[in-house]
N, C-alpha and C positions, 0 to 999 in steps of 0.2 A: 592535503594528506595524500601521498603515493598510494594507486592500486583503489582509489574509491571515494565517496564524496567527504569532504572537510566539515569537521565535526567537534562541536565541545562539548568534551564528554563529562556527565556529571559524576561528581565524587561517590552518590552512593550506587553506581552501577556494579554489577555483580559479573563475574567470568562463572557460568554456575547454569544449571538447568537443564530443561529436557534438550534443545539446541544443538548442546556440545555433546551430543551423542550420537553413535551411529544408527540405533536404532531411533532416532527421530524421523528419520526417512517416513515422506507422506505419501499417499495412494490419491491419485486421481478421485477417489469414491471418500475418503475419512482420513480427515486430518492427522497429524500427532496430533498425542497428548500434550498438551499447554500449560501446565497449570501456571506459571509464568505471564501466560498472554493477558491476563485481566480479566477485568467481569465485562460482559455482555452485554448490550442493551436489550430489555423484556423482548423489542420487536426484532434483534436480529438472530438471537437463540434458536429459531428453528431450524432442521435440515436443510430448508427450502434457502436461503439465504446464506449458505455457503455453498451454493454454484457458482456465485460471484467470482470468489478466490480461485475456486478450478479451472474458471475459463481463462482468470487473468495469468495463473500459474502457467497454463499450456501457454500462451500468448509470451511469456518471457522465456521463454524455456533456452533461447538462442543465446539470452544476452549474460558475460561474464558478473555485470552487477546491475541491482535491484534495487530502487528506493521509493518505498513506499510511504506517500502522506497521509496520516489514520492509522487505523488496523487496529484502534484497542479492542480487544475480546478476542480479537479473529484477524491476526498477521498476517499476510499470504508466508510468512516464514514456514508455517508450517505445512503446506502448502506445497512446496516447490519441490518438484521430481528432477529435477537437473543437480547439476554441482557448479554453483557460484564463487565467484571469488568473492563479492561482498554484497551485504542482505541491509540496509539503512532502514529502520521504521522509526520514523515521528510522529507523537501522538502523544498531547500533554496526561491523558489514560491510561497509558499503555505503560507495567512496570519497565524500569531500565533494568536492564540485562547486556550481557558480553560472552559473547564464543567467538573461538576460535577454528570452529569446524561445522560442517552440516550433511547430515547423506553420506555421514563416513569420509568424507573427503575437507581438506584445510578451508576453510571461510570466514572472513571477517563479517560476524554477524553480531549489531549493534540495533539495541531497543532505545530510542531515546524519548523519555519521559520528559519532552518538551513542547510549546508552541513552535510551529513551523518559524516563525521568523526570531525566536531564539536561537535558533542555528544557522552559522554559516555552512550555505550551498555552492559547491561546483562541480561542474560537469566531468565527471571521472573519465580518465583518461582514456579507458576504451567503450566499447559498446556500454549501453545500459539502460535500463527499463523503469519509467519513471509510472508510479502505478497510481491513483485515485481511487478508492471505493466507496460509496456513501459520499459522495462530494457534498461537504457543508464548511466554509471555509469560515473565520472570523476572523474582525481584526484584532491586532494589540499593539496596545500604546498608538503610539503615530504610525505604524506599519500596515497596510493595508489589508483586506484578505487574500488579495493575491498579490503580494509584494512582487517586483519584477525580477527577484531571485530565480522564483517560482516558474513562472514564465520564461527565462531564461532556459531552464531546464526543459521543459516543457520543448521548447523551440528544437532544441539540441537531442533529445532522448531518439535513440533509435527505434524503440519503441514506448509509442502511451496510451496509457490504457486510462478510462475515466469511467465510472458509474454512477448513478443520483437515482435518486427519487425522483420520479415527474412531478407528483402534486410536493414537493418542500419549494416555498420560496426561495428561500436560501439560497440553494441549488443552480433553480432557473434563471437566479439573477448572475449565478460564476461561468455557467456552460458556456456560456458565448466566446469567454475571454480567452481561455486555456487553448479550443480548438482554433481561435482566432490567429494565434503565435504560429502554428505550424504554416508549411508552405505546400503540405501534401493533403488529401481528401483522407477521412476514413474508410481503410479497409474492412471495419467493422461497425454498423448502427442499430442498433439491434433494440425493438423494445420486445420489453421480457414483465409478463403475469406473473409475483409468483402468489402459488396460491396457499399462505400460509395465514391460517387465521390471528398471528400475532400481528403480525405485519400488514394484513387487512384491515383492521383494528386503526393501527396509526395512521393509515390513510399513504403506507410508502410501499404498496406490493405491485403497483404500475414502474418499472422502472426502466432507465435509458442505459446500452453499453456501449462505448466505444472506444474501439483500439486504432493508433495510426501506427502504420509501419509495420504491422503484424505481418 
């Protein structure tokens, strides 16, 4: 697909929402309003846990397009202080949704209410920021949880950004592979407290960031 990553789009997506508006425009400090982006989970709900999105937001802020693996509840869509030419979220959580603008300015911005490896991936023709938050991947069907699509991107993205939980297993057994694909070090490693008692609670407020190419 010209201008962004190659995508089937499912039939009940909607061109509709806060997205296609000007005042969507986000602030470094509070998101838009969402009400589109999905429910939450208990332990990411707090303030404390949308730093993530802000640091990763600053971190792409260069690149013409964006595609983020996740984001149900909490998109970095809304999020982004720049003007993209296209915004990709995958997240079988996350409702589908379609604009065509963001920040006041034209953007193909696509929610797709899919498993990662329901869709076809490729590396968009220009720059573009391939984002991780909450890294917990699964498999489906015969597809792996890091299918070599994935990787492929990973390899290629101008900029990547990844984040996890330290205590999730899950997690600890994917970090390796992702940063493995790259042929540069991160310019960003960062471990981060946060100190929210929901998130203390699940046992995820130790957590790891890191950006390459930033």
């Amino acid at each position: 697909m010209p201008g962004g990553t190659k995508v089937t789009m499912p039939e009940r997506e909607k061109v509709a929402g806060p997205y296609s508006q000007p005042q969507a425009k986000a602030s470094a400090a509070q998101p838009s309003e969402t009400p589109g982006a999905g429910t939450l989970l208990p332990h990411l709900a707090g303030p404390a846990a949308a730093l993530r999105q802000v640091l990763a937001a600053h971190l792409v802020r260069r690149c013409p397009h964006i595609i983020e693996i996740g984001g149900a509840g909490l998109p970095i869509t809304g999020f982004l202080t720049h003007s993209p030419t296209s915004v990709t979220v995958i997240d079988p959580k996350i409702p589908a949704f379609a604009a065509e603008s963001l920040n006041g300015a034209p953007c193909r911005v696509r929610h797709l209410a899919a498993k990662l490896q329901q869709v076809a991936l490729t590396p968009p023709p220009e720059a573009y920021a391939l984002v991780l938050l909450g890294l917990s991947l699964k498999p489906f069907g015969r597809s792996a949880a890091v299918p070599a699509e994935l990787l492929a991107l990973a390899r290629a993205a101008d900029v990547l950004v990844i984040e996890h939980a330290l205590d999730l297993g899950r997690a600890s057994g994917q970090i390796g592979t992702l940063p493995a694909a790259r042929q540069d070090r991160p310019a960003i490693d960062l471990e981060l407290r946060l100190n929210d008692a929901a998130l203390a609670l699940a046992g995820y407020d130790r957590r790891r960031f890191l950006a390459f190419g930033a």
